[in-house]
N, C-alpha and C positions, 0 to 999 in steps of 0.2 A: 338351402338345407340348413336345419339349424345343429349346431355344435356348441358344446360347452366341454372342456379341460377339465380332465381328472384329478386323482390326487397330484400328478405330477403334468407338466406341458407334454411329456412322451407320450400317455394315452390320452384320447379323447372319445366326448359322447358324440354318437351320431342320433340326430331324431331323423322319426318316417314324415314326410308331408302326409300321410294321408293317417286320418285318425280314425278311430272306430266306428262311427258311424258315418265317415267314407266308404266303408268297406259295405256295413250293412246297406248304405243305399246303393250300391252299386248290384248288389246283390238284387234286391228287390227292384232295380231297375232292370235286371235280365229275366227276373219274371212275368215283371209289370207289362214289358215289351213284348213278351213272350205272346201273352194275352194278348192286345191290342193287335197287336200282328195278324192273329189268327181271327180276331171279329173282322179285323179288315178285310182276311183271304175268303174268308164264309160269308163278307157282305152284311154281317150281323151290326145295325146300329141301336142299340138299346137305350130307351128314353125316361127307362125306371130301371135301374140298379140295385141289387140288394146284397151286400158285404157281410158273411158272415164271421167274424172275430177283427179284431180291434189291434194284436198285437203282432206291430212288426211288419210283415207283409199284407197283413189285412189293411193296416193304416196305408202300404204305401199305397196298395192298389186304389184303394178308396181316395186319396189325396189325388193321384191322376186321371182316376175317373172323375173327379169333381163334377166336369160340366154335363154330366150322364146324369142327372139326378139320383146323385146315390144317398141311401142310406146303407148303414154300418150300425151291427148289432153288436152287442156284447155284455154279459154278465158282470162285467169289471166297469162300474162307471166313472173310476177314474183314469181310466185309457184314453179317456175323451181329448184329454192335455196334448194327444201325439196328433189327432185330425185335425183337419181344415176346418175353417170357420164356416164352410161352404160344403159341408156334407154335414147329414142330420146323422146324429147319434143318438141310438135309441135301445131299451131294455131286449134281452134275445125275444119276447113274447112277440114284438112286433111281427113278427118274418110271416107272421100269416097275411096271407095278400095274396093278390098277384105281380107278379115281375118280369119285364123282360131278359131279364140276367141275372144270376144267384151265382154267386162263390164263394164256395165252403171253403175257408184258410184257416180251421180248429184243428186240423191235425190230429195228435196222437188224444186218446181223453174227451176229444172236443162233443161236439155236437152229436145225442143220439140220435140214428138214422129213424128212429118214431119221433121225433121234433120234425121232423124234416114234411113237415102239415103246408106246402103250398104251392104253388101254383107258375110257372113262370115257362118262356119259350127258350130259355139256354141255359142250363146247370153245368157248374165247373167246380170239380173236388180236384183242388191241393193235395195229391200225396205225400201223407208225411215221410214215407222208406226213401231212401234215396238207390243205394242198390242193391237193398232187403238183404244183407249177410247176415243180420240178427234175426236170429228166429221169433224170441220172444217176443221183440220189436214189431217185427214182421205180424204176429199173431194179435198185437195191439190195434193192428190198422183195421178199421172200417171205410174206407174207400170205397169198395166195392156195393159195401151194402148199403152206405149215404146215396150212393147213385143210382142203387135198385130202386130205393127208398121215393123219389122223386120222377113223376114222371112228365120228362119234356121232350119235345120234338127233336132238341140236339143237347148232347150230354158229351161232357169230355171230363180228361182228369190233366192237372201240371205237374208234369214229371221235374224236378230236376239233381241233375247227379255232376259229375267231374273230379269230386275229386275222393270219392271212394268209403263218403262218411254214410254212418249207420240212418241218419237220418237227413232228410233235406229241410230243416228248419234254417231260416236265417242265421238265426245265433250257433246253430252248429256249424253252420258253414263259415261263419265270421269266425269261429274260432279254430278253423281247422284251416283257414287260409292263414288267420298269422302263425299254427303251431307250427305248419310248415316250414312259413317263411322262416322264422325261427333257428326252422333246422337249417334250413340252405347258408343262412349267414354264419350259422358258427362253425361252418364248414370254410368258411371264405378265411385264407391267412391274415393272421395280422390280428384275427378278432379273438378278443379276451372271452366276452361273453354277453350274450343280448337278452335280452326281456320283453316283454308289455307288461303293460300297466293292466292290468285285467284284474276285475271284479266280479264278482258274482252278480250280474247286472240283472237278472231275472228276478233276483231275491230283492234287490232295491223297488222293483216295480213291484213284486206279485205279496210281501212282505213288508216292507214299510211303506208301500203303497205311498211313493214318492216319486212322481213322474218327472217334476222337477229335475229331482236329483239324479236321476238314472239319465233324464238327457244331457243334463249337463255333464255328467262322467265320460258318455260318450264322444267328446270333446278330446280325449286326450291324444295327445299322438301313439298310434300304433304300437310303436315297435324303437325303442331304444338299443343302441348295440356299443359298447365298448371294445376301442381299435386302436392299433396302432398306423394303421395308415386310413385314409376315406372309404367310408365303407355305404353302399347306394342301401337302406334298408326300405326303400319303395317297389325296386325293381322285383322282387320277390313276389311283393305284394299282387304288383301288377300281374305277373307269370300268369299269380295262381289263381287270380279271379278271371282270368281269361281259358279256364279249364272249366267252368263252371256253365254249364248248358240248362236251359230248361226250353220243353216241348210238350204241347195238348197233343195226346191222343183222343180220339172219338172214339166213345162207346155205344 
């Protein structure tokens, strides 16, 4: 664990081992899993793949789908920087085709359910609500009618919820596992006060259009806590990524 001394030897910093984009990929590995899981329980081996969005969970899926022949669409073609050198990145016009598998990971805004022009045997919509308390959120989602939209012999959608946020997007869920954590630490005696390093890391990619730079932010360690005595700022971490579920249900 790393530590560094305050103004004085009495207090000290405690860093998290696990930095931001530990968390994000952990995240997107309970998705990613989530998936895989369910083509293996359904028997489903798909030998053309088609990802739609680029950011975040569409990357990660697309990066361990590699050996599935994936392609991965997206309007942003400098998203390209977060994929594997071994999945083709291509303009969203591509997605007309046929596919053995299509997952829609555009969420809120994303993809209209009239794009939705092709052809494949397993469609999988991402919902973006996690456990829909927001109404107007709620009223944003096209889910339903992305999967009307499409028609395939087996349709599902990826739920995931745990920890009670308005949305199941990666980046809200990274940020609601450190506000947490957060809170549990400065609850713990002895502690002056904690932080992250947190930027508006959306804005870096979607705005200065610096992919670069956004990966490399996400480097930083998590969650800094100033203490008077050792203080664990991973364990928190850990709790609360292990509240976080995701599950296909079939439509």
């Amino acid at each position: 664990m790393k530590t560094e001394t305050g103004i004085t030897n009495t207090v000290k910093s405690y860093f998290s081992q696990h930095t931001i984009q530990d968390i994000i990929e952990t995240i997107g590995k309970i998705k990613t899993d989530t998936l895989l899981d369910w083509l293996a329980y359904k028997k489903i081996k798909p030998e053309k793949t088609l990802i739609i969005g680029a950011y975040l969970t569409g990357a990660m899926i697309a990066n361990k789908f590699k050996k599935y022949n994936v392609t991965i669409v997206d309007k942003h073609p400098h998203l390209k920087c977060l994929i594997d050198t071994n999945v083709t990145f291509k303009k969203p016009e591509a997605i007309r085709g046929s596919w053995d598998l299509v997952v829609d990971t555009t969420g809120i805004g994303g993809i209209k359910p009239e794009k939705l022009k092709i052809k494949t045997k397993t469609f999988i919509v991402e919902s973006p609500i996690s456990d829909a308390s927001d109404t107007i959120i709620k009223n944003h989602d096209e889910t339903k009618k992305r999967i009307k939209a499409v028609k395939a012999p087996v349709k599902g959608i990826l739920y995931t919820s745990g920890l009670n946020t308005k949305t199941s997007g990666t980046m809200t869920l990274t940020i609601e596992v450190l506000r947490r954590s957060l809170e549990e630490i400065l609850k713990a005696d002895g502690v002056l006060y904690a932080s992250s390093q947190l930027r508006f890391y959306e804005r870096i990619l979607f705005k200065e259009k610096d992919c670069e730079k956004f990966k490399e932010s996400l480097k930083e360690n998590a969650i800094i806590a100033s203490s008077l005595k050792k203080i664990d700022c991973d364990m928190p971490i850990k709790g609360n990524l292990r509240r976080i579920k995701s599950e296909i249900k079939e439509v």
